[in-house]
MIKOLKOL-696279 format. One record per residue (C-alpha): residue number from 1; x, y, z. Coordinates in nm, 3 decimals, m for minus. Example, Ala and Ser with C-alpha at 12.3 -4.5 7.8 and 13.67 -1.06 7.14 Angstrom:
2
+------+---------+---------+---------+
! nufi !       X !       Y !       Z !
+------+---------+---------+---------+
!    1 !   1.230 !  m0.450 !   0.780 !
!    2 !   1.367 !  m0.106 !   0.714 !
+------+---------+---------+---------+
This chain:
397
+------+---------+---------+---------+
! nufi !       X !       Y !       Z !
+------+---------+---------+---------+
!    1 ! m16.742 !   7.809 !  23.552 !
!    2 ! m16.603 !   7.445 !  23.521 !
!    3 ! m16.240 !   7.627 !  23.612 !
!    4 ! m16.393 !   7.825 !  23.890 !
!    5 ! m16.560 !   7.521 !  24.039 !
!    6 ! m16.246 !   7.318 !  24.044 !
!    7 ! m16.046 !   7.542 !  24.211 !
!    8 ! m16.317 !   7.622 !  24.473 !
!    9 ! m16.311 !   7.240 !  24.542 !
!   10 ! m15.980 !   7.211 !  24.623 !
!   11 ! m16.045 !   7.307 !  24.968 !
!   12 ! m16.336 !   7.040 !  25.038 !
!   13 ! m16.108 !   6.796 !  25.214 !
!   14 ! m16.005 !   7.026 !  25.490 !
!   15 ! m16.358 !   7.144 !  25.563 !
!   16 ! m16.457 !   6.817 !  25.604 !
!   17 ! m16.165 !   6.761 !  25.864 !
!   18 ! m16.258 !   7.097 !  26.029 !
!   19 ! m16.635 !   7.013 !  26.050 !
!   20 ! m16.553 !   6.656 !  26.181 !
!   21 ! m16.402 !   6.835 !  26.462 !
!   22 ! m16.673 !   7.030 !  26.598 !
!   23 ! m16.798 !   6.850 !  26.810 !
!   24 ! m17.051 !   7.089 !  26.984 !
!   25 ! m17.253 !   7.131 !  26.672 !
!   26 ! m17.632 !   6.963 !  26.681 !
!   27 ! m17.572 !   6.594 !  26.478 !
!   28 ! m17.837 !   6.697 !  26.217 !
!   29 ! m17.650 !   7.001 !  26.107 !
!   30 ! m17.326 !   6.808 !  26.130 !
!   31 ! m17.457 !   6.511 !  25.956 !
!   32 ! m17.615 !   6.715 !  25.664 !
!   33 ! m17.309 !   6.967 !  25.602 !
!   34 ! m17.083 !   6.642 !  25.581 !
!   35 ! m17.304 !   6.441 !  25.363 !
!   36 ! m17.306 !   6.755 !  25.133 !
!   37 ! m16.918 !   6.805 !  25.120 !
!   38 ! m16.871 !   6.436 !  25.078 !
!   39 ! m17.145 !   6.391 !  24.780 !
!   40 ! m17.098 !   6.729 !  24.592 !
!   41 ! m17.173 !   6.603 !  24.222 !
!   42 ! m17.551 !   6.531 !  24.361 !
!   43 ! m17.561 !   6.906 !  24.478 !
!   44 ! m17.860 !   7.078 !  24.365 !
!   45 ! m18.157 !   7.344 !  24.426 !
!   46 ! m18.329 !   7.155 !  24.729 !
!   47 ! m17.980 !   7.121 !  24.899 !
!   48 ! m17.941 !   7.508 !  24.841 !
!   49 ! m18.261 !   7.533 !  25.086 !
!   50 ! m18.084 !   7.318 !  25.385 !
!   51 ! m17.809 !   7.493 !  25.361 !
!   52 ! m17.988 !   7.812 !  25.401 !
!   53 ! m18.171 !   7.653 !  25.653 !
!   54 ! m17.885 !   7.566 !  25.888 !
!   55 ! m17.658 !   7.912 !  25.773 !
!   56 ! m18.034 !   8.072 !  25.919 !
!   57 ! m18.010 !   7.867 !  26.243 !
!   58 ! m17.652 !   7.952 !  26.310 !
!   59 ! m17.727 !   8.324 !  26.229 !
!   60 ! m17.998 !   8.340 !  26.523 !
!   61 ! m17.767 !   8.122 !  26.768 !
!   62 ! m17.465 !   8.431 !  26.713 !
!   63 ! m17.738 !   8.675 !  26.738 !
!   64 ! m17.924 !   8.606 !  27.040 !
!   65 ! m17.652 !   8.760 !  27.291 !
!   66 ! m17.348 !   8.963 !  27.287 !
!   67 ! m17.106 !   8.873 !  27.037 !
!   68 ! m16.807 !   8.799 !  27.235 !
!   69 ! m17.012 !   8.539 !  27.424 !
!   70 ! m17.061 !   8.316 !  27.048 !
!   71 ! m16.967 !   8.005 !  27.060 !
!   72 ! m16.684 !   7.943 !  26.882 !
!   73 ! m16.808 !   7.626 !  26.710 !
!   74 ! m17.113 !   7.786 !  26.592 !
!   75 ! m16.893 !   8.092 !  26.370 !
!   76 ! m16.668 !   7.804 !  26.242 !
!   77 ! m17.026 !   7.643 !  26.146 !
!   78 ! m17.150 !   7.984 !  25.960 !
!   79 ! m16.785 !   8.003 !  25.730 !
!   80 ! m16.840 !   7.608 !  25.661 !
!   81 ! m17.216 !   7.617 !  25.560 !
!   82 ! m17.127 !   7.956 !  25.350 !
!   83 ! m16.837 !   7.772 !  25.171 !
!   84 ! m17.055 !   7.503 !  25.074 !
!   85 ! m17.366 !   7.745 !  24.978 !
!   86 ! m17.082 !   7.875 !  24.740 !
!   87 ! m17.041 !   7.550 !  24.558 !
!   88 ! m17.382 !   7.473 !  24.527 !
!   89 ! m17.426 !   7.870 !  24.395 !
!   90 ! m17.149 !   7.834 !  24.124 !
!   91 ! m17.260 !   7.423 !  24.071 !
!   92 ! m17.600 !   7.543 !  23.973 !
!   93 ! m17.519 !   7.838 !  23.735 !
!   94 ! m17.457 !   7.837 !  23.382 !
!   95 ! m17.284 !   8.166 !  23.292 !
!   96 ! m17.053 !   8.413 !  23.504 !
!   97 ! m17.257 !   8.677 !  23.482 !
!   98 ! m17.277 !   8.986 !  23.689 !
!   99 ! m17.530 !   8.850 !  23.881 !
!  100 ! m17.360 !   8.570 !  23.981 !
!  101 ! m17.055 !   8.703 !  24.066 !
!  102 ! m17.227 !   8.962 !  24.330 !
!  103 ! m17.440 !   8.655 !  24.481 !
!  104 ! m17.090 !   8.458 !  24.507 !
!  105 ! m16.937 !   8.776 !  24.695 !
!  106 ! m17.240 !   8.826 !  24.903 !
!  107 ! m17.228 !   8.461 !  25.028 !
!  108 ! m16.824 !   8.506 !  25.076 !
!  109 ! m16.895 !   8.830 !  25.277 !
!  110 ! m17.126 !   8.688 !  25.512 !
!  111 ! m16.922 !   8.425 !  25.604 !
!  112 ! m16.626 !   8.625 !  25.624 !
!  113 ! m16.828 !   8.859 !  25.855 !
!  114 ! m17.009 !   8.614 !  26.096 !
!  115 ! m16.829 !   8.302 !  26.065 !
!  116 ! m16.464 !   8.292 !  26.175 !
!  117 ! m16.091 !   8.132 !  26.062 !
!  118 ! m16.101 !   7.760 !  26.019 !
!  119 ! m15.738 !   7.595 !  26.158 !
!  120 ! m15.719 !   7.335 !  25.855 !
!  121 ! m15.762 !   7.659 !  25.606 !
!  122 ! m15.760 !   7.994 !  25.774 !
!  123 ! m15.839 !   8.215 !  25.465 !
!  124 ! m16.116 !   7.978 !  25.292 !
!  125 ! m16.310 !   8.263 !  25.231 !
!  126 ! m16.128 !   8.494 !  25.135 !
!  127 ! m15.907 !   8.249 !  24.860 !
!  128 ! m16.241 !   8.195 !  24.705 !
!  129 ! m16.302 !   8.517 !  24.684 !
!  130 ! m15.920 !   8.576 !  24.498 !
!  131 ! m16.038 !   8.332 !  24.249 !
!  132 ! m16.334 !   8.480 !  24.154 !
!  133 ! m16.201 !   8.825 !  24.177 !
!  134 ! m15.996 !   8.838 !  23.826 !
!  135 ! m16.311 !   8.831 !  23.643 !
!  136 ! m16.497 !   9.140 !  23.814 !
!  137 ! m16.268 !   9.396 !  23.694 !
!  138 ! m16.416 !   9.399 !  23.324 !
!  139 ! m16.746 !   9.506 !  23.491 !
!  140 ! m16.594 !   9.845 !  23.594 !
!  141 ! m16.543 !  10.153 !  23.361 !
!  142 ! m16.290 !  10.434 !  23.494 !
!  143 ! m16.550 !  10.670 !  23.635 !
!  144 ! m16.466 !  11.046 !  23.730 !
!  145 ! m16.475 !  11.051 !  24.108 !
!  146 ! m16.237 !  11.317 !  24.233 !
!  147 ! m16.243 !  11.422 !  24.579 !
!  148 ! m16.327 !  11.765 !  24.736 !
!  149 ! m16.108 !  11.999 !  24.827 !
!  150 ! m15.910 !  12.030 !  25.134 !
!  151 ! m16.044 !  12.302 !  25.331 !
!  152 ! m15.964 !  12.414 !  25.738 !
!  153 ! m16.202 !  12.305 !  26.020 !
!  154 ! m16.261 !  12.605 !  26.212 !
!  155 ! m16.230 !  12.510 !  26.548 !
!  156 ! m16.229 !  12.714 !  26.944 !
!  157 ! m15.981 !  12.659 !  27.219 !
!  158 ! m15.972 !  12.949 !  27.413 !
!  159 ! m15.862 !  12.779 !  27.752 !
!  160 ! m15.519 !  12.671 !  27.681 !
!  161 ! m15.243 !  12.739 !  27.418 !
!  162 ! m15.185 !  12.415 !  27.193 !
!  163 ! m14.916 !  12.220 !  27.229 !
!  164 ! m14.759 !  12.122 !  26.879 !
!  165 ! m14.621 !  11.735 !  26.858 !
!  166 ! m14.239 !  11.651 !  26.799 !
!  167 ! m14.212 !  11.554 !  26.394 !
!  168 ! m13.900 !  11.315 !  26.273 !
!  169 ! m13.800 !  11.224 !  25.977 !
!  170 ! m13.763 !  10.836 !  25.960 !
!  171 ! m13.569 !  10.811 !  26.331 !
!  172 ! m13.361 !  10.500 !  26.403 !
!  173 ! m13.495 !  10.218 !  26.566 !
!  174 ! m13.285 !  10.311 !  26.898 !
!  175 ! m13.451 !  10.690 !  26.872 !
!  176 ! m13.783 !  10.572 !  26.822 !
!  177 ! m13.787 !  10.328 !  27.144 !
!  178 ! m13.563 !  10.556 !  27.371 !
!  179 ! m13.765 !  10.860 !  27.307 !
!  180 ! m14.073 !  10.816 !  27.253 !
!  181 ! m14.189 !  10.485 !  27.273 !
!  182 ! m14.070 !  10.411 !  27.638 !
!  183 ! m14.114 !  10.741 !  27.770 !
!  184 ! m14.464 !  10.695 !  27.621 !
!  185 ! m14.458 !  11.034 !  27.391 !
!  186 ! m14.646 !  11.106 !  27.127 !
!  187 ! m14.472 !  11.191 !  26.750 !
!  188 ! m14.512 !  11.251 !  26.389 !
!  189 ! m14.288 !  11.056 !  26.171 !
!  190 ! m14.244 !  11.185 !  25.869 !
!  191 ! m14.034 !  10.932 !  25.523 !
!  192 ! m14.154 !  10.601 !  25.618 !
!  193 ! m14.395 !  10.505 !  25.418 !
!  194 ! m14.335 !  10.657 !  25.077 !
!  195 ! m14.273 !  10.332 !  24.912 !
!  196 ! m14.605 !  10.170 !  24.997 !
!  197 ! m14.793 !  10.135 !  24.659 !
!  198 ! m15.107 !  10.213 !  24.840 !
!  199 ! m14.960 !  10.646 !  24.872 !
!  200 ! m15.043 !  10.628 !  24.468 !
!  201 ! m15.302 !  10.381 !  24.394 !
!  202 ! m15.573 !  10.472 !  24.675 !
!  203 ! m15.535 !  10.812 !  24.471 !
!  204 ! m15.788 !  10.697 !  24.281 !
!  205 ! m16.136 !  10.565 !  24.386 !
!  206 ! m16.154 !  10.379 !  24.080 !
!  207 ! m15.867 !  10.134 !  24.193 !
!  208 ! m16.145 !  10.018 !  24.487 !
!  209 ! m16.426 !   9.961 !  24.252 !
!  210 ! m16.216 !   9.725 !  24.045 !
!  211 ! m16.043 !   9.552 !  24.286 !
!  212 ! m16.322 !   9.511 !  24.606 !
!  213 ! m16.673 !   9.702 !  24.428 !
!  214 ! m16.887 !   9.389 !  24.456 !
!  215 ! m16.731 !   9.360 !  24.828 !
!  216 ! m16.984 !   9.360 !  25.141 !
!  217 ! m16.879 !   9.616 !  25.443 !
!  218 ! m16.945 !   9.707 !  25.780 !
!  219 ! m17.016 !  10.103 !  25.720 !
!  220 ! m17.086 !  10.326 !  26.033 !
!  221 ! m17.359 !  10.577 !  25.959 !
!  222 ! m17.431 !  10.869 !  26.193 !
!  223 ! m17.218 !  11.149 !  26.334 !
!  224 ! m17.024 !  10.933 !  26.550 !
!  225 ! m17.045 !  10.600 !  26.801 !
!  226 ! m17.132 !  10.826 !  27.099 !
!  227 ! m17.483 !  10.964 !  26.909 !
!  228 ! m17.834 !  10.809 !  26.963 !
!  229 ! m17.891 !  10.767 !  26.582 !
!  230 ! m17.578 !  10.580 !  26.515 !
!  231 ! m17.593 !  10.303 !  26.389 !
!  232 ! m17.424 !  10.029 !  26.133 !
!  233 ! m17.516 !   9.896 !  25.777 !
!  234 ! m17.416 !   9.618 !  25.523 !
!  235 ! m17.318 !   9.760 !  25.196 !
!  236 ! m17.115 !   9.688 !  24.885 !
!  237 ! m16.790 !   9.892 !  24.903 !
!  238 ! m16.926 !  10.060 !  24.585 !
!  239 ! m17.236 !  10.176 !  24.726 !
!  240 ! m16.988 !  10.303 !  24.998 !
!  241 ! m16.796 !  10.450 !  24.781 !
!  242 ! m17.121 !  10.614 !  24.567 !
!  243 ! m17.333 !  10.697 !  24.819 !
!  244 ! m17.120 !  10.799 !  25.103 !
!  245 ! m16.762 !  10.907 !  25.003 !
!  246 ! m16.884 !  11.149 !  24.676 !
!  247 ! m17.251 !  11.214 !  24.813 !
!  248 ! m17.255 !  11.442 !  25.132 !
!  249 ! m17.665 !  11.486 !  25.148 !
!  250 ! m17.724 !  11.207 !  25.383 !
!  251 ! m17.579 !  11.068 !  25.722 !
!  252 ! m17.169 !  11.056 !  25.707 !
!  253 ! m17.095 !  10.692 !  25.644 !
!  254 ! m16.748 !  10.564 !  25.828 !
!  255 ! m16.582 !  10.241 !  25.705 !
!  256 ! m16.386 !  10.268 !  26.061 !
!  257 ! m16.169 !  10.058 !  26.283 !
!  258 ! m16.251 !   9.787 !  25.987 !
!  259 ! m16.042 !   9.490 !  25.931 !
!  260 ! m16.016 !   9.539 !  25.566 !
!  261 ! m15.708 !   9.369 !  25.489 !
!  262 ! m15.812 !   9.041 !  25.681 !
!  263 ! m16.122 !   9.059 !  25.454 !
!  264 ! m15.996 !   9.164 !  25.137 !
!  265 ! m15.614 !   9.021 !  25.162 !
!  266 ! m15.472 !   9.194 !  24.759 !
!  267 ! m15.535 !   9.505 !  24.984 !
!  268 ! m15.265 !   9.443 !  25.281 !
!  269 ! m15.003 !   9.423 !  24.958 !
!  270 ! m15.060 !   9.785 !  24.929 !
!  271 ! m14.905 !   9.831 !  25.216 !
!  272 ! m14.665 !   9.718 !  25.477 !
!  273 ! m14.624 !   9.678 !  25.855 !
!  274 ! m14.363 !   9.954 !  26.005 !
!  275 ! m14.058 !   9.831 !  26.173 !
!  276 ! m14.130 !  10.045 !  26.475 !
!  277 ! m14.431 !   9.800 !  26.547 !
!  278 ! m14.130 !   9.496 !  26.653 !
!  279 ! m14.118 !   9.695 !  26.954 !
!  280 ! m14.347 !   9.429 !  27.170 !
!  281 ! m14.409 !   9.293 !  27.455 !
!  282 ! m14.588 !   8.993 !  27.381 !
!  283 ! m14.595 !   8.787 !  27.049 !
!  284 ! m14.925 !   8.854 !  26.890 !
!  285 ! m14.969 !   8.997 !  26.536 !
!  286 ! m14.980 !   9.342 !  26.517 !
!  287 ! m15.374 !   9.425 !  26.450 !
!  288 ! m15.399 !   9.667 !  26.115 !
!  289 ! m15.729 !   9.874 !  26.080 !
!  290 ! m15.850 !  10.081 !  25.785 !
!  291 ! m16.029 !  10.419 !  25.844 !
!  292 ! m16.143 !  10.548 !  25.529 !
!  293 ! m16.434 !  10.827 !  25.487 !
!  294 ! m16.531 !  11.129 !  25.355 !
!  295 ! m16.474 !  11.478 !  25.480 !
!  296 ! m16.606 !  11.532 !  25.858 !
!  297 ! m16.603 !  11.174 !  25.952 !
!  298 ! m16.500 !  11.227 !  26.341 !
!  299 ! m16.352 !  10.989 !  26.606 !
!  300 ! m16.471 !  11.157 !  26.953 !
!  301 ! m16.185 !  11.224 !  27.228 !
!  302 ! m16.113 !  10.872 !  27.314 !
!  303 ! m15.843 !  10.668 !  27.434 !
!  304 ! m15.690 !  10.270 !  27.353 !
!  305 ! m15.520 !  10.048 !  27.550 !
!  306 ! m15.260 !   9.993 !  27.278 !
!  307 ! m14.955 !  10.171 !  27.140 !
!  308 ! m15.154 !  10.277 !  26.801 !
!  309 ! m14.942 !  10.376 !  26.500 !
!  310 ! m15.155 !  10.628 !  26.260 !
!  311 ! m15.063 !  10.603 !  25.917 !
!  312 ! m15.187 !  10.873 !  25.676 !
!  313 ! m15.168 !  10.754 !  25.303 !
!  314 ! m15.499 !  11.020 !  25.173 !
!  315 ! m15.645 !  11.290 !  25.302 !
!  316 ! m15.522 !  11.544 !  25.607 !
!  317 ! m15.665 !  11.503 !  25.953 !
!  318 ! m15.682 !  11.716 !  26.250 !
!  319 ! m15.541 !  11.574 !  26.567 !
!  320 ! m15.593 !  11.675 !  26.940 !
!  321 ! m15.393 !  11.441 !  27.176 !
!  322 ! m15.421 !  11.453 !  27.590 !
!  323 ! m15.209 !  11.264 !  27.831 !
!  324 ! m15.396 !  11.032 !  28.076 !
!  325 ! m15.227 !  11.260 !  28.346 !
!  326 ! m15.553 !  11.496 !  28.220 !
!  327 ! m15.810 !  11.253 !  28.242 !
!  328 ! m15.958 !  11.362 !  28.492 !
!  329 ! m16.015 !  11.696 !  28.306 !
!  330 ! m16.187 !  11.504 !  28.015 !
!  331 ! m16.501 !  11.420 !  28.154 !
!  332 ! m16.494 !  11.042 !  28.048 !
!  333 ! m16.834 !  10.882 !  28.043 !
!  334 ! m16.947 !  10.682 !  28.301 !
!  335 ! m17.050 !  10.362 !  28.123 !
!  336 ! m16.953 !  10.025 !  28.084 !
!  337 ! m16.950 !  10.108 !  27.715 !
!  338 ! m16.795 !  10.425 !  27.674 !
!  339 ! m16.581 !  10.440 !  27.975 !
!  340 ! m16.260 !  10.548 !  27.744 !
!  341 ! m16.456 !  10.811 !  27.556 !
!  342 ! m16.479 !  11.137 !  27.680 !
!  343 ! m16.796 !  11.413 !  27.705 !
!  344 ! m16.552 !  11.723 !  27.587 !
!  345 ! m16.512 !  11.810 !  27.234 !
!  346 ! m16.155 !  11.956 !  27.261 !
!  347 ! m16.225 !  12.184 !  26.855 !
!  348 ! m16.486 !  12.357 !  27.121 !
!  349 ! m16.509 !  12.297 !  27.410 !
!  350 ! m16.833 !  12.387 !  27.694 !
!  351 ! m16.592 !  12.529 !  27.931 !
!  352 ! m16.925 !  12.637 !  28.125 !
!  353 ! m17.061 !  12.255 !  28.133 !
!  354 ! m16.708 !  12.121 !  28.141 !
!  355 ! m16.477 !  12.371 !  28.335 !
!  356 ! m16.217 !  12.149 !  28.434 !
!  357 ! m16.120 !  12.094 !  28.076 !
!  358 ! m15.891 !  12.433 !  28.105 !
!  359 ! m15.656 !  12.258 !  28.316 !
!  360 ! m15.581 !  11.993 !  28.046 !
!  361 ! m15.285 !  12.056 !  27.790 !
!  362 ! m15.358 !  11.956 !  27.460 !
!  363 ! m15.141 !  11.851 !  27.189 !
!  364 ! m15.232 !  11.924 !  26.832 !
!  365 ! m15.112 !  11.832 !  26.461 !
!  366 ! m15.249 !  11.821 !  26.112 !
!  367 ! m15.185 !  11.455 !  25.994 !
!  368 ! m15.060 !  11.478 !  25.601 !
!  369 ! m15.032 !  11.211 !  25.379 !
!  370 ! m14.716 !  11.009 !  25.396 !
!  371 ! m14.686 !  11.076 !  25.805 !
!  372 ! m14.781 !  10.840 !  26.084 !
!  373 ! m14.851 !  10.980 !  26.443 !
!  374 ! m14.712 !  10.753 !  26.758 !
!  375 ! m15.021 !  10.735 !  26.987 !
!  376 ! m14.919 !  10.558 !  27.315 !
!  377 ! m15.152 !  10.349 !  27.525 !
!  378 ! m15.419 !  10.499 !  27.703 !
!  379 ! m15.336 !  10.848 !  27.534 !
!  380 ! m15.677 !  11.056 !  27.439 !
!  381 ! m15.724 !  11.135 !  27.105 !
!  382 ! m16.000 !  11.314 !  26.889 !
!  383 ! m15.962 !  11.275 !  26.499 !
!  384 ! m16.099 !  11.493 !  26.244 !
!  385 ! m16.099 !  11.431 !  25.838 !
!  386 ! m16.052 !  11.770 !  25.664 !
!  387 ! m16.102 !  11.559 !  25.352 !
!  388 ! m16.196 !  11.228 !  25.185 !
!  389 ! m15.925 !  11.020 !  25.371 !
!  390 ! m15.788 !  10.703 !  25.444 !
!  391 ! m15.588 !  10.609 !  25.701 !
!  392 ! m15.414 !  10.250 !  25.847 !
!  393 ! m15.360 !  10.192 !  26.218 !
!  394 ! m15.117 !   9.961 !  26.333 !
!  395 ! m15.196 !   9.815 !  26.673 !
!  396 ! m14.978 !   9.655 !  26.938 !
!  397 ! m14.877 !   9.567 !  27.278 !
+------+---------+---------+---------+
């Protein structure tokens, strides 16, 4: 504990820079937070309380309008009260136990979730989280969770033969841009990502519960985002993994379009950023989502604004792909919301409710592991898992 605590500390003297800086936050808050950071031997119980106190303040402030309207000030607020509810967790514990190493991740979590990157130290939360992390593994036995097998999705397309996508295998650089990337064509590349350690080690489910089981998520529960009884849960990546991933009698949970390897950073060394991606136009990272489910998880015929790079490394997928020439043919909703989502189920389509849709030409592929599919901007896409699965999408401009 003594260890733990010490490193943990390490970090105090940038917070307290960081918090000096915000200059928006109330003077009470500010005051007590500093006071704490700057006296953390007198930590105890009752200071436990005030920090829950403020973390509860700051929690209704983000969550009293629509999230890309927060404050900035007031997320940097929720990762410094959280670090400092961490040391006073840790300060006023006795034993590692497996108690407190799931109250330490839950407090890490929520921070990581609602509170935001601090400049002076950008990954506070989650290098906490790396020290406390080598002494979770012992809690975990290999259990015998093997997924189900692969089997075809029947699906109906009557209207319009298929149209199959190009597949390469690991094009140059020069190929890649002149063929596909600028004339803004779709393709399956196949030999590029065989030496990620991830195409081995995400074999196994038990590699998750060792490495991120105490971990909390963002899971999507429901059919998909476009149902009425969708809807979004907190959960342990084991419960995920338990409840959702092996247990198919209640509603499909999604961990999708997740930041995962912000969150839980010994993950992104599973894997690595294709060289395609350095084709850019602007100089922003490249934004890396994780997509893993069980079988019949479903992303609805939808479209993104970047050029999206689809890496398979388990599971298959089913694929249909539409130009925006056939928009039009797609029946896109008309909402603010779900403007770039589309009404038409392309594995079976209502051609009586949506006739149009036979004018559209639809591309299809099975995504195996070890391929990536090129999705260019604004390109409609509908995404089936015919299996547990996990896939990584590299986004850029």
């Amino acid at each position: 504990m003594e260890e733990i605590c010490e490193k943990i500390t390490q970090f105090k003297s940038k917070v307290i820079t960081e918090l000096q800086g915000l200059t928006d936050l109330d003077i009470t808050c500010k005051s007590l937070l500093v006071n704490y950071l700057n006296n953390y031997n007198s930590l105890n119980s009752t200071s436990m309380l005030k920090i829950q106190a403020v973390l509860d303040y700051m929690y209704e402030q983000v969550n009293c309008g629509k999230w890309k309207d927060v404050k900035l000030y007031l997320r940097k607020t929720i990762t410094i009260a959280s670090y400092l509810k961490l040391l006073v967790h840790l300060k006023c514990s006795i034993r590692l136990t497996e108690d407190l190493l799931k109250e330490s991740f839950m407090i890490i979590d929520h921070g990581i979730l609602f509170g935001c990157p601090l400049n002076e130290e950008p990954k506070l939360l989650q290098k906490c989280a790396s020290i406390i992390n080598p002494f979770v593994s012992q809690l975990y036995i290999n259990e015998n969770l093997n997924s189900e097998t692969t089997s075809t999705v029947a699906f109906e397309n009557n209207c319009n033969n298929l149209t199959s996508i190009d597949i390469l295998d690991c094009p140059s650089m020069e190929t890649f841009l002149r063929d596909y990337i600028l004339k803004e064509k779709p393709v399956v590349l196949e030999n590029c990502i065989n030496h990620w350690p991830a195409m081995e080690k995400w074999k196994d489910q038990n590699y998750f519960l060792k490495l991120a089981g105490l971990r909390t998520v963002a899971v999507e529960l429901g059919r998909d985002y476009t149902n009425a009884e969708w809807t979004q849960k907190l959960m342990t990546l084991e419960e995920f993994i338990k409840n959702h991933i092996f247990n198919t009698s209640g509603p499909v949970g999604y961990l999708a379009q997740y930041q995962l390897f912000e969150h839980i950073p010994e993950l992104k060394n599973d894997i690595a950023e294709p060289e395609y991606c350095c084709f850019s136009d602007v100089s922003e990272n490249v934004d890396i989502m994780a997509w893993f489910g069980p079988k019949g998880t479903l992303s609805p015929l939808h479209y993104d604004s970047k050029k999206n790079l689809l890496a398979q490394v388990v599971g298959k997928k089913h694929m249909f792909l539409f130009s925006p020439k056939d928009s039009e043919y797609l029946y896109p909703y008309d909402t603010e919301l779900l403007h770039n989502t589309a009404e038409v189920d392309p594995r079976k389509p209502d051609l009586e409710k949506y006739p149009k849709y036979k004018e559209a030409t639809p591309y299809y592929c099975t995504l195996d592991p070890g391929q990536m599919l090129f999705i260019p901007p604004k390109w409609w896409h509908c995404v089936e898992s015919l299996s547990v699965s996990f896939s990584v999408s590299f986004w850029w401009e």
